[in-house]
C-alpha positions in Angstrom: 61.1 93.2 154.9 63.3 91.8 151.9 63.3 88.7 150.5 65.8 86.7 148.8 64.9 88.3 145.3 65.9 91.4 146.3 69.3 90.2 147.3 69.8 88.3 144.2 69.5 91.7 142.4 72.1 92.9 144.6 74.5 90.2 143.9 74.7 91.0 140.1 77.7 93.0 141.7 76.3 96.3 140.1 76.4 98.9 142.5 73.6 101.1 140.5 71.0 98.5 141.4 72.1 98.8 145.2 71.1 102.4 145.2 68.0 101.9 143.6 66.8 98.7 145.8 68.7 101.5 148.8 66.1 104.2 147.4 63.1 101.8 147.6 63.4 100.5 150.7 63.7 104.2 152.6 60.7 105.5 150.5 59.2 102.0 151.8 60.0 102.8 155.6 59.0 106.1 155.1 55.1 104.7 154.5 55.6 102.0 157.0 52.0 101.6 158.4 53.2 101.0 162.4 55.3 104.1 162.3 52.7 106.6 160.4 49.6 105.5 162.6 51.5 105.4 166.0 52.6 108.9 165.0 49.1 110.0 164.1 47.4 108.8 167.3 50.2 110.3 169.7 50.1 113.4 167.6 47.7 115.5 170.1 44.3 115.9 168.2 42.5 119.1 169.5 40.5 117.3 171.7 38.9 118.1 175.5 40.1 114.8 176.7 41.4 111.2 175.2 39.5 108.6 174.8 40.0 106.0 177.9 38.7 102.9 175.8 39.2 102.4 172.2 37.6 99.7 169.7 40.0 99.5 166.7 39.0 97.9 163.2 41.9 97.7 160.7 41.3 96.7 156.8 43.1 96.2 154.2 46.6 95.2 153.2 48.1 96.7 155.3 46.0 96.5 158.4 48.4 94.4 160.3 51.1 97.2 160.6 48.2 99.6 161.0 46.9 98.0 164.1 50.3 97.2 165.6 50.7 101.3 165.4 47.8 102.0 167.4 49.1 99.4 170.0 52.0 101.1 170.0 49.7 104.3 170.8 47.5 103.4 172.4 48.5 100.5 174.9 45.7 99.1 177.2 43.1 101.7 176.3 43.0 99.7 173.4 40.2 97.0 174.6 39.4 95.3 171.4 40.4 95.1 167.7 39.1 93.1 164.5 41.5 92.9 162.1 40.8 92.0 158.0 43.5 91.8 155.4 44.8 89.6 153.1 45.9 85.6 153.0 49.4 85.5 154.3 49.5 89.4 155.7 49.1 88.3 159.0 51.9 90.1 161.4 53.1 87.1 163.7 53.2 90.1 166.4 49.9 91.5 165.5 48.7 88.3 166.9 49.9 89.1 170.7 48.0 92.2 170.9 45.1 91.6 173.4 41.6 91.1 172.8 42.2 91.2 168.7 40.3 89.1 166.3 42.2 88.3 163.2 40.3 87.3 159.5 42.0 86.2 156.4 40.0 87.4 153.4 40.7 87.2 149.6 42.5 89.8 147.5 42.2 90.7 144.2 39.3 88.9 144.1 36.3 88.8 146.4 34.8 85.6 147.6 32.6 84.2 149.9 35.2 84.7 152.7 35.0 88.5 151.8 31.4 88.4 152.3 31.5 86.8 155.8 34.3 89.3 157.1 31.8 91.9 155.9 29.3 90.4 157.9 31.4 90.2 161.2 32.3 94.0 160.6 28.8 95.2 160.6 28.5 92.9 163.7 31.3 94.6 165.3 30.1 98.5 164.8 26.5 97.5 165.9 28.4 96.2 169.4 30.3 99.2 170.1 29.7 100.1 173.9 28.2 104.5 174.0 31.2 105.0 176.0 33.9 103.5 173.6 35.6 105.9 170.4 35.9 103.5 167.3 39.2 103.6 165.7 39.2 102.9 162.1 42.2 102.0 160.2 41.9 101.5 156.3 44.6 100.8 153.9 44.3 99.2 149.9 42.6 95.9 149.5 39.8 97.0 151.8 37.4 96.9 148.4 38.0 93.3 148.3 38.6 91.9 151.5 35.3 93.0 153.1 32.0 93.1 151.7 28.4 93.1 152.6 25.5 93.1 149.9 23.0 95.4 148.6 19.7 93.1 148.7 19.1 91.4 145.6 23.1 91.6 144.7 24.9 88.8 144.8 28.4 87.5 144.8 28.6 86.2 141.2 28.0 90.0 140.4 30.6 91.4 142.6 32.9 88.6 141.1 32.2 89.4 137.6 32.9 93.4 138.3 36.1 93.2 139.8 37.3 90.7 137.1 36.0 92.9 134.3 38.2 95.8 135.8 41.1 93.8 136.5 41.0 92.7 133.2 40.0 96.0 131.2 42.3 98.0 132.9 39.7 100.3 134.2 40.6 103.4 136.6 40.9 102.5 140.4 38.5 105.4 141.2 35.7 104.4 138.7 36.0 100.3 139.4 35.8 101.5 143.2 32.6 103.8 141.9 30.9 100.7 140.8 31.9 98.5 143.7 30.3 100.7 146.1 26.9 100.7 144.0 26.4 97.1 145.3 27.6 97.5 148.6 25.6 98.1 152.0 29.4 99.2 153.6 30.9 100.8 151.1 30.2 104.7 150.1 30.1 106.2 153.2 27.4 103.8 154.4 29.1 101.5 157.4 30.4 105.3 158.4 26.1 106.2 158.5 26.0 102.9 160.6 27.8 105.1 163.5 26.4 108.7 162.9 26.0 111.0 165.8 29.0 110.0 167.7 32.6 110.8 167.4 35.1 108.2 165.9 38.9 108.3 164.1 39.4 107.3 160.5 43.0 106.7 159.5 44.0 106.0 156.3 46.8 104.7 153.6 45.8 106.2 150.7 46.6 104.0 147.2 44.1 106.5 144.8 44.8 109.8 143.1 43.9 112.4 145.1 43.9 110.6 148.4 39.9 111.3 149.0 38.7 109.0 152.1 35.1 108.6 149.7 37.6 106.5 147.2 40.1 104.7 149.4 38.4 101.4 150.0 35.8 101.9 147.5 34.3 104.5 150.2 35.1 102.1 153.2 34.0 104.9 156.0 34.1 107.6 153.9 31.7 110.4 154.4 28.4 109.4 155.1 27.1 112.6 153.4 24.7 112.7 157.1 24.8 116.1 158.9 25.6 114.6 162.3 29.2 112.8 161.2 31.3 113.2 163.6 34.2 110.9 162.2 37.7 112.8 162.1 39.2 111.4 159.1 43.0 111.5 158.1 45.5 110.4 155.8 48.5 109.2 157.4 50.7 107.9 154.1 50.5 108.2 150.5 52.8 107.6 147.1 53.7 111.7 147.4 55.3 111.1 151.1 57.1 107.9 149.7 58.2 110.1 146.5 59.7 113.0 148.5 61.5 110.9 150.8 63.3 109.1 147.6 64.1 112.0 146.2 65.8 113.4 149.4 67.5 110.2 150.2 69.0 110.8 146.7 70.1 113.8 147.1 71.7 113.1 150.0 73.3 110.5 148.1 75.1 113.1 146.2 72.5 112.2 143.2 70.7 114.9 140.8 67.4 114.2 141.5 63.8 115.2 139.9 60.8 113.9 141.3 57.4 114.3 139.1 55.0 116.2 141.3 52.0 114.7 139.3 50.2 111.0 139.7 50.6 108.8 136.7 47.8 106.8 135.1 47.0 105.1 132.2 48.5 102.3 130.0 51.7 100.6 131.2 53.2 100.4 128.1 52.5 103.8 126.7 54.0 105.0 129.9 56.9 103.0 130.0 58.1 104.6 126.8 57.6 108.3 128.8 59.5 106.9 131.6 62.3 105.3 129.6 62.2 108.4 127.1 62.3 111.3 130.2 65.1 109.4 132.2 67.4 109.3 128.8 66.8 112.7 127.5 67.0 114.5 130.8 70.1 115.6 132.9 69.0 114.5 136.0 70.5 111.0 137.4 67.2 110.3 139.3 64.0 110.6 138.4 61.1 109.4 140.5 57.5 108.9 139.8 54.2 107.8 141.4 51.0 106.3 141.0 49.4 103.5 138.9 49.4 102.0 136.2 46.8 99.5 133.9 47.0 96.6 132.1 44.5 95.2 129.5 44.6 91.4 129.9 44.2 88.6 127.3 41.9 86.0 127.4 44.0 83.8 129.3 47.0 85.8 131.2 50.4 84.2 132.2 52.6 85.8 134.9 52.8 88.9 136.1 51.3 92.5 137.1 51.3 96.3 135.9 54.2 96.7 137.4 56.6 93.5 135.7 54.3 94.5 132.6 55.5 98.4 132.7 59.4 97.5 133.6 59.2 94.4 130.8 57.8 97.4 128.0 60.5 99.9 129.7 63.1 97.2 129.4 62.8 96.9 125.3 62.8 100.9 125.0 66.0 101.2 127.2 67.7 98.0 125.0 71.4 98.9 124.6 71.4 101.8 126.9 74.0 100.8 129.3 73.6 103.8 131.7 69.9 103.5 132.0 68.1 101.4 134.8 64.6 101.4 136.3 63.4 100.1 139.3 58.8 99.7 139.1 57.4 98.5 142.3 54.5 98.4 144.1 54.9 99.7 147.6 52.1 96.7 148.8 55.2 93.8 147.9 52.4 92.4 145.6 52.1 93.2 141.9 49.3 91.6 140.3 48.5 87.9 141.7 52.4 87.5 141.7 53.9 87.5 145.1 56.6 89.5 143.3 56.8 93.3 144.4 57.8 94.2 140.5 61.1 94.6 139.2 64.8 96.2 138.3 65.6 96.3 134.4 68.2 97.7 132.6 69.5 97.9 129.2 70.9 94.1 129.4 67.9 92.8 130.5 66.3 92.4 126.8 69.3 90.2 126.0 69.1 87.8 128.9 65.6 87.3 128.4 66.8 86.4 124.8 69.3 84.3 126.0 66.6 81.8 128.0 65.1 81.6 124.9 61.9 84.1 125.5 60.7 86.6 123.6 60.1 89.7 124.9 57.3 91.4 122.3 55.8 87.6 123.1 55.7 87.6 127.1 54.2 91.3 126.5 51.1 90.5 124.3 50.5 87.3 126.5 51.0 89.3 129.8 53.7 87.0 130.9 56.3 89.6 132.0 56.8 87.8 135.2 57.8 84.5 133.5 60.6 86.9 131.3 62.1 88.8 134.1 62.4 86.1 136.2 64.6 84.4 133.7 66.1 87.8 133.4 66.5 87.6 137.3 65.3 91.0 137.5 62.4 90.2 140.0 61.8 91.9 143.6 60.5 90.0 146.1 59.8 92.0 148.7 56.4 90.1 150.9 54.6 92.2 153.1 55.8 95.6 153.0 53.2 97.2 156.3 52.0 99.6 153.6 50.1 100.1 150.3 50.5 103.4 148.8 50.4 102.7 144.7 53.2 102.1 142.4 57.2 103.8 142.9 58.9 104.3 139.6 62.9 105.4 140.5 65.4 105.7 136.9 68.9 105.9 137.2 71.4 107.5 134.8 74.5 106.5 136.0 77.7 104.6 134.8 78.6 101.7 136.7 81.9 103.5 137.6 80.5 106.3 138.8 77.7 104.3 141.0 80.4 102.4 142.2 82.6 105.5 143.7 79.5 106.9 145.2 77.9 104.1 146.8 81.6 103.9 148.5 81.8 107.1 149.7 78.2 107.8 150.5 77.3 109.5 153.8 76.3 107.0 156.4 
């Protein structure tokens, strides 16, 4: 799941970062898309009798790992599957399950590849045999990897909105508000397209409050019809990711806090919280979740919330030795970086410095990505199998007293 980024971090030869990068990747598998649907669908359901054929769609990021769980589930009851997600998300194993169609669509922004996967998934629900259960499987990225117009909308429109909240930093619920306003799927309406008879919904949630009528802009979310008859269900989010950190640190021998609340709202004035809480408090790990925004310049360099928030953290925590922060996006994709986000500490300022960058500089020109890179402070994660939102983890920990406890630590 890890790519040579991550390892590079590692071989700074500071034990503190190991536990961190340790404390991502189990809140990671903990989320894993595969695992959480193939548990979902072999949980029993209440049901008279399951479903001897089954039609799965899966979109979104993390659709891939999504439809390999219901394969897992499933087996040959499941007849045939359509599978949308994003440019270079493609499972190599998804690809062997039988009878499944596979698009690559575009992600941040919509184009017309995201209109013609929208087209083939209105296709595909108006096929559905009487005597097949639909399976739907939605993850992040859905708002932009499928789409299908209201009449007189057009894509130049849908282009413009998604770059206007991208680049204003507008709320995830309210920019997935507006994208549904234009949309003849989105809402709850491709769920009205299969009112009256009974279907699943699972979902990866990546939105406060985990509400099926947000998660993919409304991608089947309730139709608001009396005869709906879809089951709908959350099968991962950032709190399961959060708690499993936090445990895996206790284990660790750690003290360990975990915020119980979803963070939103500028990177930078929240990097200053995070950076200011981790110091000031007694606890060795603290743990948030959610997401973050960014309000781009006219012309952007490299980078995403996440590289932005640990770049603005970075500059707070200057000179604090014992402080480190790990911000990463659970997806492996911060931004329109391939980079998941990154590890600073309170050297990184310095070797940013030392490549002859300036940190206040790379912030106001959102070029983060360009400074911790020369910083070597990037994650590279690619495809995780899951989008849930953002994972903040802070250490407070000596390098001394890392190193002793990531020796002895319980295997």
């Amino acid at each position: 799941m890890f790519g040579s980024s991550s390892e590079d971090l590692s071989a700074h030869g500071d034990p503190r970062r190991s536990i961190l990068l340790h404390l991502f990747r189990t809140a990671l598998a903990s989320v894993d898309g595969r695992v959480c649907v193939r548990d979902a669908l072999k949980a029993p359901t209440g049901s008279v009798a399951e479903p001897k054929r089954v039609w799965a769609a899966a979109v979104g990021k993390a659709a891939s790992a999504m439809m390999l769980g219901a394969h897992d589930a499933l087996g040959a009851r499941l007849e045939r599957a359509l599978l949308i997600t994003k440019d270079g998300h493609v499972s190599p194993e998804v690809l062997a399950v039988p009878g499944i169609e596979v698009i690559e669509s575009a992600h941040p922004m919509p184009d017309e590849r995201s209109l013609a996967a929208g087209a083939r998934l209105l296709e595909w629900v108006s096929q559905l045999p009487e005597d097949v259960e639909p399976l739907f499987l939605i993850s992040g990225g859905a708002s932009s990897l499928a789409e299908a117009l209201m009449p007189g909308a057009t894509l130049e429109q849908l282009m413009e909105l998604n770059a206007r909240g991208l680049a204003s930093g507008l709320a995830i619920g309210e920019l997935n508000a507006q994208r549904a306003q234009l949309s003849r799927i989105k809402g709850g309406r491709l769920a009205a397209q299969i009112a009256g008879r009974r279907a699943r919904a699972l979902f990866i949630s990546d939105v406060p409050g985990h509400d099926p009528a947000v998660i993919g802009s409304g991608l089947m979310g309730p139709s608001g019809a009396p005869n709906d008859l879809i089951e709908r269900q959350i099968v991962a989010s950032i709190d399961q990711a959060a708690d499993v950190a936090l445990a895996e640190a206790q284990r660790l021998g750690l003290n360990a806090f975990r915020h119980p609340e979803t963070f939103d709202g500028p990177a930078e004035r929240l990097a200053v919280r995070f950076a200011h809480e981790l110091h000031m408090n007694v606890h060795q790990v603290r743990i948030w979740g959610g997401e973050s925004v960014v309000t781009l310049p006219e012309n952007p360099g490299r980078g995403g919330r996440n590289q932005h928030l640990a770049l603005a953290a970075a500059r707070v925590m200057a000179g604090h030795d014992n402080l480190l922060l790990l911000v990463g996006a659970t997806d492996g994709t911060d931004g329109v970086t391939q980079d998941a986000g990154a590890l600073v500490d309170g050297d990184t300022c310095s070797r940013i410095a030392l490549a002859e960058l300036d940190v206040q500089q790379c912030l106001q020109s959102a070029n983060s990505g360009a400074a911790l890179a020369a910083a070597g402070d990037l994650i590279h994660t690619g495809p995780t199998g899951t989008n849930v939102g953002d994972l903040i983890i802070g250490l407070k920990l000596t390098k001394a007293a890392a190193a002793e406890l990531w020796r002895r630590r319980p295997r």
